[in-house]
N, C-alpha and C positions, 0 to 999 in steps of 0.2 A: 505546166503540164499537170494535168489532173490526174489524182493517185487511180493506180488500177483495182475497181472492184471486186474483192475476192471472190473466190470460187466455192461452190459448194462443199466441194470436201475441207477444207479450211475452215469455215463456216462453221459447218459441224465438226470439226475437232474445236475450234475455239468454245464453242457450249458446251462438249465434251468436258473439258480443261475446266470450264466454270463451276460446273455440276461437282466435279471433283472435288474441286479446291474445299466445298462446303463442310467438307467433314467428315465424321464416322458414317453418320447415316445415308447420305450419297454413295460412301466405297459399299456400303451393306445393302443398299439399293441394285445397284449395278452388278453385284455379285449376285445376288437371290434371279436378276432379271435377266443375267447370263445363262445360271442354272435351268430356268425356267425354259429358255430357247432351245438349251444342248437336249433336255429333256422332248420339248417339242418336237426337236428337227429330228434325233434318236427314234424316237415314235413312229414317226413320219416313214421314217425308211426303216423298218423294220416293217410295219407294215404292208410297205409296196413290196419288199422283200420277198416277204408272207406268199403273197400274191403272184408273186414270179416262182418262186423256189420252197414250196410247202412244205411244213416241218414234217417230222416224221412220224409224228403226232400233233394233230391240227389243234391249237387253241386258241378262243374267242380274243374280240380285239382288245377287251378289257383287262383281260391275264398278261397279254403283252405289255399293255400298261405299265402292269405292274412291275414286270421281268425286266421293263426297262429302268423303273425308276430303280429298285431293288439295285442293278447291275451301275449304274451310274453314283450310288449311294456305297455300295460293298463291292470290292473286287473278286472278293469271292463267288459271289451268285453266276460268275460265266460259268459255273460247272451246271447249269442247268441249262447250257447248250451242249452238252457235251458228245449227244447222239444226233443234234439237228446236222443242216447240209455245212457247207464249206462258206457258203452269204452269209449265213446264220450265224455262224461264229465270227469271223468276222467282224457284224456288225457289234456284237457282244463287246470285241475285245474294244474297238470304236467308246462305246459308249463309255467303259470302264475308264479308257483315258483323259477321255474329256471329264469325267465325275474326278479321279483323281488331282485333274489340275485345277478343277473350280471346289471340290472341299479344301485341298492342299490352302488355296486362297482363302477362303473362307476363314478357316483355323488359324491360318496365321494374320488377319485381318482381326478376328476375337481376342488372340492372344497379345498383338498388341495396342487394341483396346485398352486390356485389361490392361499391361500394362504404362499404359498414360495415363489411367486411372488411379492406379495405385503412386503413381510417382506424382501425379496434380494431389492425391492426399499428402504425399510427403509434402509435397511445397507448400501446403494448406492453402490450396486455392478453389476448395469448395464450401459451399454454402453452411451456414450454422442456421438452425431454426430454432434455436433456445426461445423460454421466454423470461420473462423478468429476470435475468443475470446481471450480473455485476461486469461492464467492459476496461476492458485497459488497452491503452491506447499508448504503445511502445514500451521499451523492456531497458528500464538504467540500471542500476545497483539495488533500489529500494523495491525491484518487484517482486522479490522474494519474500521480505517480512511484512509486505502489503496483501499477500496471497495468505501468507500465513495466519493474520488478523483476517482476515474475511473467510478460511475454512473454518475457526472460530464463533464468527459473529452467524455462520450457516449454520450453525448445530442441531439448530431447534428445526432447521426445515429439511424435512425429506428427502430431496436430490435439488441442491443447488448446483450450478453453473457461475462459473467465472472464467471468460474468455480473454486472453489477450491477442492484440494485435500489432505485431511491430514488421519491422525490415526484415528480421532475423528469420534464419529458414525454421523450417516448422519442426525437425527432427532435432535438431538444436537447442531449440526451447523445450522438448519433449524430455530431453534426456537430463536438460539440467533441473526443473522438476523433479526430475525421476530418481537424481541425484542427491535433492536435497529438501525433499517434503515427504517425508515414509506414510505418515497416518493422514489423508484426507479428509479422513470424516465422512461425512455427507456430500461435502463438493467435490465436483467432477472440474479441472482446470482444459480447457479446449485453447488450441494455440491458431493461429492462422499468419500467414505470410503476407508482405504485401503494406500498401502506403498507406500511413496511417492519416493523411489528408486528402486521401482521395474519396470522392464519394461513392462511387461503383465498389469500394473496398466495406466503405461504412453497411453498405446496403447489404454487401455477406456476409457479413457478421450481424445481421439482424437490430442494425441500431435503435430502430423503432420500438422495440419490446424492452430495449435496457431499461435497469431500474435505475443504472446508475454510472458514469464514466467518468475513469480518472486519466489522463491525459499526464506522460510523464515526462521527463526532460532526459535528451541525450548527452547532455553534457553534468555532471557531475556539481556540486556546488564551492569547492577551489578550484574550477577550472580560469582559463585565463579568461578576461571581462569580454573579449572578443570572440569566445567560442563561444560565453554564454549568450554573447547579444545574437548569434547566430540560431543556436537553439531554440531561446526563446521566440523567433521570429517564427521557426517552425511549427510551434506550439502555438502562436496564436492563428498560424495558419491551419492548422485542426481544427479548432474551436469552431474557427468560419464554417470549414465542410460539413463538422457538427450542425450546425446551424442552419448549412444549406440542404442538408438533409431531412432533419425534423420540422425545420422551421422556428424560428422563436417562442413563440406560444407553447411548443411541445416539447422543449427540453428536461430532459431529470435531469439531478442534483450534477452539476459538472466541478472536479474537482482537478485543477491544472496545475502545473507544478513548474512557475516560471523566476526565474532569477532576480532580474532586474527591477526597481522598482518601477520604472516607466513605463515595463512592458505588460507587469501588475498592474497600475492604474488601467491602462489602457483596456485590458482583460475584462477589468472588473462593469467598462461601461458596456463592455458589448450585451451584456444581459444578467441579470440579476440572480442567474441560476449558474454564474459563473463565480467560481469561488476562488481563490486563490492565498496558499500558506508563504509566510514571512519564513521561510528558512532558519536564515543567519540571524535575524532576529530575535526569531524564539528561543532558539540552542542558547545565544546570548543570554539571555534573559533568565531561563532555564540553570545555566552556568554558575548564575550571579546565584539567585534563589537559593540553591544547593550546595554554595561553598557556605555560605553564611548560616544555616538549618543541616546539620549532620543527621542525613537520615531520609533528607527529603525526598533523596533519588528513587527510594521504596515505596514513598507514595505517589510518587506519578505514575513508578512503574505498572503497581495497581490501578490508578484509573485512568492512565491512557491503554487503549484497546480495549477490547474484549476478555480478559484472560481476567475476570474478578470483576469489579465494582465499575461502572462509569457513568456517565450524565445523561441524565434522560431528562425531559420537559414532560408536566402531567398540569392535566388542567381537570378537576371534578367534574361530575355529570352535575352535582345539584351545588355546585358551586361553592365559594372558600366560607361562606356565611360568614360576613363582617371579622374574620377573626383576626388578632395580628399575629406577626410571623414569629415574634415569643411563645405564641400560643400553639401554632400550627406544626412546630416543629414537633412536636409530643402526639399526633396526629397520625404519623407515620410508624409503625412498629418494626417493618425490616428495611426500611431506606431512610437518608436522610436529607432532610430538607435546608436549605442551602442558600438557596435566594429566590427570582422571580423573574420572567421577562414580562414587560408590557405588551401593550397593543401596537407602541411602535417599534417593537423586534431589541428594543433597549435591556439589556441582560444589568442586573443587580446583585453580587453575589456580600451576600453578610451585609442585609440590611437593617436600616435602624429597626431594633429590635419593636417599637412600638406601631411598625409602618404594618397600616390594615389591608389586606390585599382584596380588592378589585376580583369581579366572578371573571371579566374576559383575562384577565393578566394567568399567565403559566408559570408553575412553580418548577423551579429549577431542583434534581434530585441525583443523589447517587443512590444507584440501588447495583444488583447482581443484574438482575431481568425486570424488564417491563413489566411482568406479570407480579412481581414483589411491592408495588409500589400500590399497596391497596390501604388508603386513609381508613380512618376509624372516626367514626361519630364521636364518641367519647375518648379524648386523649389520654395517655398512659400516666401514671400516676410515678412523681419524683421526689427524692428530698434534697432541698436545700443546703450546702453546709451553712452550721448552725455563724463562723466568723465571717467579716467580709472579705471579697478577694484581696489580692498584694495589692499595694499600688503600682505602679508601671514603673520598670524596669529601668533604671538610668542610664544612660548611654555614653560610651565611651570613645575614646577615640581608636580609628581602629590603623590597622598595615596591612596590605593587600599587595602582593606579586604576582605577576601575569609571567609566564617565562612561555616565549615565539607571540609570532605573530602573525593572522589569518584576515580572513572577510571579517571574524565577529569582534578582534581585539578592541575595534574602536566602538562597537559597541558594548563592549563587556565593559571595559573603565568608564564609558558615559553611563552606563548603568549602574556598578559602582558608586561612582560619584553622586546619583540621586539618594544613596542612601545613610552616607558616611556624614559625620560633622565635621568642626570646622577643627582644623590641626589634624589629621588625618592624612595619610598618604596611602601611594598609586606609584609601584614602580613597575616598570614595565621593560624583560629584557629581553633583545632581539639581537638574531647572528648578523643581521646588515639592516639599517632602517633608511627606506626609500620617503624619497620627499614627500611622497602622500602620506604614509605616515608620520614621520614629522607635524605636518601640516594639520592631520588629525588631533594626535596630541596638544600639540600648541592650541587646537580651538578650543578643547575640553577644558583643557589647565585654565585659559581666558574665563570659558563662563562660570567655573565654578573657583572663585579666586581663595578663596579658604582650604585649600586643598593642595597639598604636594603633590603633583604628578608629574612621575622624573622618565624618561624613553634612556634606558643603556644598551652601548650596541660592547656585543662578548661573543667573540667568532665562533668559544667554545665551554661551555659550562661546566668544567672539571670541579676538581677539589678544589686547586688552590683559587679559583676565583670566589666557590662558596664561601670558602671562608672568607674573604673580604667584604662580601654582602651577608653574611648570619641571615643565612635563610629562618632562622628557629625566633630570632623574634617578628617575623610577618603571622600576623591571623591565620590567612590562608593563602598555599601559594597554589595557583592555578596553571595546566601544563595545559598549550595549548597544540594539537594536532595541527602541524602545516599544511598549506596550501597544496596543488598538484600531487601528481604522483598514485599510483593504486593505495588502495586503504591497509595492505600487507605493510609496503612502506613505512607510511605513515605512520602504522601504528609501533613499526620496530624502532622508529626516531623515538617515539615518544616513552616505550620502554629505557632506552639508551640511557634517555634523562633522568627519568625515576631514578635508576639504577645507583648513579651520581648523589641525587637525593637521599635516599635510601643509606647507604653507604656515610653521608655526611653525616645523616642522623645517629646513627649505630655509635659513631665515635665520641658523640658530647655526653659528658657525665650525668649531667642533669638531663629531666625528664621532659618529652619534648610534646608541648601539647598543639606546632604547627599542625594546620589540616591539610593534608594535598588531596587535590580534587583534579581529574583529569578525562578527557574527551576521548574514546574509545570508537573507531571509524568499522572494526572490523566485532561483531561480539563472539566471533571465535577466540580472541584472545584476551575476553576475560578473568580467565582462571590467572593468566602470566600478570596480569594487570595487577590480581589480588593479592600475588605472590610481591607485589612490591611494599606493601603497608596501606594502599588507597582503598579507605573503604569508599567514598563517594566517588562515582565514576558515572560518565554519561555515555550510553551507548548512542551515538546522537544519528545513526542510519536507521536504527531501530527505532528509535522515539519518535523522530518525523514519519517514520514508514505507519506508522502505528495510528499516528492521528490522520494519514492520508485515507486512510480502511476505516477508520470511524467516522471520519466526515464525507466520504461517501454512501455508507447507510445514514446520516443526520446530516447535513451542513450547518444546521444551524449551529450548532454543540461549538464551532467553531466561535463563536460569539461570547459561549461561558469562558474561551481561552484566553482569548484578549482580553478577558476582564480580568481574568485571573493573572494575568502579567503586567497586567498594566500598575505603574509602581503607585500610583494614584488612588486607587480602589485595596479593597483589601485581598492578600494575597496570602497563603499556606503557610503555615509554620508548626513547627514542633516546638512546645511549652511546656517545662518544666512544671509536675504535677502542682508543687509550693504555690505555685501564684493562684490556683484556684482552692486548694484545699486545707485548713489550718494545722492538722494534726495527722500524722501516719505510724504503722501504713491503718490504710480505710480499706473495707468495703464495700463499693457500688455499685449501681446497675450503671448500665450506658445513661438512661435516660437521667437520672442523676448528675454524669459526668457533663450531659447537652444544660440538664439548670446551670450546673457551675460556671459553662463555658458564658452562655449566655448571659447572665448576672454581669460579665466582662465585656456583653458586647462584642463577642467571639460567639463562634458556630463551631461546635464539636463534632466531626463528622469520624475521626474516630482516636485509638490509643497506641503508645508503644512501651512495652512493659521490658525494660533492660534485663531483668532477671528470665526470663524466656528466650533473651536471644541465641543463648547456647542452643537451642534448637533452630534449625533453620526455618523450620515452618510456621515459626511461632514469632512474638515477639512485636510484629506490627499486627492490627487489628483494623481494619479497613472495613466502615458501613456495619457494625453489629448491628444484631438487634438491639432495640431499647432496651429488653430485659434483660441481658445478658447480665452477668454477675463478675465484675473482676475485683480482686486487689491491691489496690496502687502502693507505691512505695515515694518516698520524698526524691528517689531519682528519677521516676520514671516520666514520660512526657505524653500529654493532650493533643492532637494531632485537628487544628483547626486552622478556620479563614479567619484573618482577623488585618487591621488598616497596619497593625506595625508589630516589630518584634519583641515589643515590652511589655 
C-alpha cells in the first residue's frame, strides 16, 4: 500500500516546524512578519471602518497610520479614541491586544536571546579573535605556574593574551585564576570550554594566529602506568587536530607534555615543531645535580623562567670575526657567554676554550632581556691572578640514601652511580619493594659492579630504625615524594619524614654535616619544608611548569637543557673561591672572576658570596655585569659550567 500524500496544511506546518527549528533569527523573522500583518490587517479595518462610521473628527489616511501603529506599539494611545464612535474604539482596543501579545513575544524572545548568550559565554563557547597569544591546550596541576611564567615573559608587550582551552567549564577556570593570580601584568588569561581535539574547537580559539601551543596532560606524573598510557593517547590525539588544522608546514612551536617514552618518540616523529619534556628524567637528574652542589637549587631557580637571567641564542649582524670563545667571552658587558650551537642545531655548552667560532654558529647567552646582549667590538679589559689555579680536586668515596620510592628512584641511583667511584655506596629505602623495583636495582648494582647498592624495605622510618642505619654518616640523604595521591598528601608524607630526621639529628652530640635534600609537590609548603633543616629543596611542579612557559616562547632553549644534564658534557657547579684564586679575601670585577674561571677551563657565569647570605636578596649573583666590583672571601664560591666537580 502506498503511503498517503500529505495535505497542504501539513505540508506547510512541516516548513513551518523547519523554519523554526533554525534559530534566533527565524523566531525574530516570524515575529517582526506577524507584527507587520497585525499592523496591516489593523490598518485595513480601520480604514473601512473610517469609511462606514466617520470619526468625529475626520483624519487623513496616513494619521490613521500612525494611530494604528502608535496603539499597537503603546496601550496607552487608545485614549485618542476617546471621543470617536463605538467601531472606533473597538477597533483600538483590537489593535492594542494583538500589539501586546506580539511585543509580550518579542521581549521575551530578546530576553531569552540574551540570555543563551550570556550562558554560551559562561560555557565559553564563543569565538576568540586574539592574535599571536600564547594557546593552552587542557588544564592539569602545572597550569598555574605556566600562566604565571608567561605573564612574566609578557611584560615587555603591551596587552598580551593567553588563552586556554580544556573540558572544564569556563566559570570554573575563571575563578580559579581569579583565585590565585592577583597581578596580571599586561596579560589578559581568556578561558573557553570544550574538546581540546576537536578541530571546530581549535578553529575558536583562533589556532591559526597562535604564536604558540602547550598541550598538557590530564593525568599527573605518579599516576598509575595505565592512566598515563591513557592520557597520553589523548595528547597525541590533539597534536593530530593541531595538525589538521594548520597543516604541517604551519605549525608554531608545539610543546606537549606526554609521559611515556614511547609515546614521546612517537610524538616527536609526527613533526619537528613537536617538542616534548623528559619529566621524570629531568627532576632525576635535577635531584642528583643539587644533592651533590649546596646551593644549586638558587641557580636554576634563577634561570629557569623568566623571573631574572635565562638562555637566549645571539648570532652578530657582522659576525663572530675568527675569535675564540676565551676571547669572546669578554665581548659581552651584561650577559654572559656560555657556549654555541652550530648549523646542525648541536648545542655546546663550555667549550674548548680555544674553539674559534664559525659567523653561521649561534652563541649561546644568559642575559635579563634580549635587549642586554649587545657585543662590544673591543672586549673588556681583566686581570689574571698573578698564581696558577689548584689542581683538581681528589675524589672520594662517597654514601648516598634515597629514603621511598617513585617513577625517578631508578633513575636517581642510575644517575648517581655515573658519578660516584669505585667503593662507594647507594642505599635505597622503601615501605614495600615490588619486583619492578627489585629488578631495577639488581640491573644498576649489575652494570656498575664497583658500587654497593643495597634496596631495604622498613614499613616505618622511626627512631629506632635510624639509629640502626646512622643516617649522619651518609653525604646526602635524599626524601623522595611518593607516587599517587593529591600533592597536599604527598607532601605531609614527606614532612612526616623530615620530622623523624630532624629529631634524629637534634640528639647526636656531634655536629652533623649530612645534607637532606627533598622534592616538594605543592610550593605552598615551603615555608613548613624550611622549618625542617632543608636548605635544598626542589619544587619540582614549579620547575617543570617553568621550562614548559620558556620553551613555548624558544623550543630550542630546550636543547641548551639536555646538554646541561647530560652527565657527559659539562654541567653547573658551585666552586669554592681557593681553586681559582691564590690569596684572600680579593678584589675583583666579574670579568676578572670569567679569566680565572676560564684559565680552568670553566665558564663563570656568576658568584655566591656566604657572608651576604643573611640578606635574602643577596648572596647569589646571577649574570653580573663584567664590571661589577666584588670581594671574595676563601669561603665563598664561583658559580660555573664546567665537565666535573674538581
Amino acid at each position: 500500500m502506498k503511503n498517503k500524500k500529505p495535505g497542504f496544511t501539513r505540508i506547510l506546518k512541516y516548513k513551518f516546524d523547519n523554519f523554526m527549528s533554525k534559530g534566533g533569527f527565524s523566531i525574530f523573522a516570524a515575529l517582526m512578519t506577524l507584527f507587520l500583518a497585525a499592523f496591516v490587517l489593523m490598518s485595513v479595518i480601520r480604514f473601512v471602518a473610517n469609511l462606514a462610521f466617520p470619526e468625529a473628527e475626520p483624519i487623513n489616511f496616513s494619521s490613521q497610520l500612525w494611530r494604528v501603529f502608535l496603539q499597537i506599539s503603546d496601550a496607552g494611545a487608545v485614549a485618542e479614541d476617546s471621543d470617536n464612535n463605538y467601531f472606533n474604539k473597538i477597533t483600538g482596543i483590537l489593535t492594542i491586544l494583538l500589539g501586546l501579545v506580539l511585543f509580550s513575544s518579542l521581549v521575551a524572545f530578546i530576553t531569552s536571546q540574551f540570555e543563551a548568550k550570556l550562558d554560551e559565554l559562561r560555557k565559553g563557547k564563543s569565538d576568540v579573535i586574539e592574535q599571536n597569544h600564547t594557546l593552552i591546550l587542557g588544564f592539569s596541576e602545572r597550569v598555574l605556574e605556566i600562566i604565571r611564567e608567561l605573564i612574566m615573559a609578557n611584560e615587555s608587550t603591551k596587552s598580551a593574551a593567553i588563552v586556554v582551552l580544556s573540558y572544564h567549564a569556563k566559570d570554573e577556570m575563571d575563578d580559579f585564576f581569579r583565585d590565585h593570580i592577583d597581578d596580571r601584568k599586561t596579560s589578559r588569561i581568556i578561558t573557553r570550554s570544550g574538546l581540546t581535539s576537536s578541530k571546530r574547537m581549535l578553529d575558536k580559539v583562533n589556532i591559526d594566529s597562535a604564536k604558540s601551543v602547550i598541550i598538557l596532560n590530564d593525568s599527573p606524573a605518579d599516576d598509575s602506568e595505565e592512566e598515563k598510557e591513557i592520557s597520553d593517547s589523548k595528547v597525541l590525539k590533539t597534536i593530530m587536530a593541531v595538525i589538521s588544522s594548520l597543516g604541517e608546514e604551519n605549525l608554531p612551536p608545539l610543546i606537549a607534555e606526554l609521559h611515556t617514552k614511547s609515546k614521546r618518540n612517537l610524538a616527536k616523529t609526527i613533526s619537528k615543531s613537536v617538542h616534548c619534556i623528559e619529566e621524570n628524567s629531568l627532576l632525576a637528574k635535577l635531584m642528583v645535580q643539587t644533592s651533590r652542589t649546596s646551593g644549586l637549587v638558587n641557580v636554576y631557580d634563577e634561570l629557569v623562567g623568566f623571573d631574572g637571567s635565562e638562555f637566549y641564542y645571539h648570532k652578530p649582524k657582522i659576525g663572530w670575526g675568527g675569535k675564540k670563545y676565551k676571547d669572546l667571552i669578554f665581548h659581552f658587558p651584561r650577559s654572559s657567554l656560555i657556549g654555541y650551537r652550530n648549523t646542525d642545531g648541536q648545542v655546546f655548552v663550555n667549550p674548548n676554550p680555544e674553539t674559534v667560532f664559525e659567523n653561521d654558529w649561534e652563541g649561546l647567552l644568559i642575559a635579563e632581556d634580549d635587549s642586554t646582549i649587545n657585543p662590544q667590538k673591543q672586549g673588556i679589559e681583566y686581570k689574571l691572578p698573578d698564581a696558577e689555579p689548584a689542581l683538581p680536586l681528589a675524589r672520594s668515596k662517597e654514601n648516598q640514601l634515597i629514603v621511598g620510592w617513585s617513577h625517578k628512584a631508578a633513575i636517581i641511583v642510575n644517575e648517581y652511580s655515573q658519578y660516584l667511584i669505585g667503593g662507594s655506596a647507594i642505599d635505597v629505602i622503601v615501605n614495600k619493594s615490588d619486583s619492578k623495583a627489585k629488578e631495577e636495582i639488581k640491573n644498576i648494582a649489575e652494570k656498575y659492579p664497583g658500587l654497593q647498592i643495597n634496596l631495604i624495605e622498613k614499613s616505618r622510618y622511626g627512631q629506632e630504625f635510624l639509629q640502626t642505619i646512622h643516617p649522619e654518616k651518609y653525604d646526602n640523604v635524599i626524601i623522595l615524594k611518593q607516587d599517587g595521591g593529591n600533592s597536599e598528601l604527598r607532601d605531609s608524607e614527606t614532612i612526616a619524614i623530615l620530622l623523624e630526621f630532624r629529631y634524629y639529628f637534634k640528639q647526636l652530640a656531634s655536629e652533623v654535616k649530612t645534607q637532606l635534600i627533598t622534592e616538594v609537590a605543592d610550593s605552598e609548603n615551603i615555608e613548613v619544608i624550611q622549618q625542617m633543616g632543608v636548605r635544598d629543596f626542589l619544587i619540582s611542579n614549579k620547575f617543570v611548569s617553568k621550562i614548559y612557559a620558556q620553551a613555548s616562547e624558544d623550543p630550542t632553549v630546550l636543547n641548551a637543557y639536555d646538554e646541561m644534564f647530560d652527565e657527559a658534557g659539562s654541567e653547573i657547579y658551585l666552586k669554592k673561591a681557593s681553586l681559582f684564586f691564590p690569596e684572600f679575601p680579593i678584589e675583583v670585577t666579574f670579568a676578572d672572576v670569567c679569566a680565572a674561571a676560564i684559565k680552568r677551563r670553566e665558564t663563570a657565569f656568576g658568584l655566591r658570596l656566604l657572608s651576604e647570605e643573611k640578606n635574602e636578596e643577596k648572596g647569589f649573583y646571577i649574570n653580573p655585569a663584567k664590571v661589577s666590583t666584588f670581594t671574595i672571601n676563601a669561603d665563598d664560591y664561583l658559580i660555573t659550567f664546567a665537565e666535573d666537580d674538581a
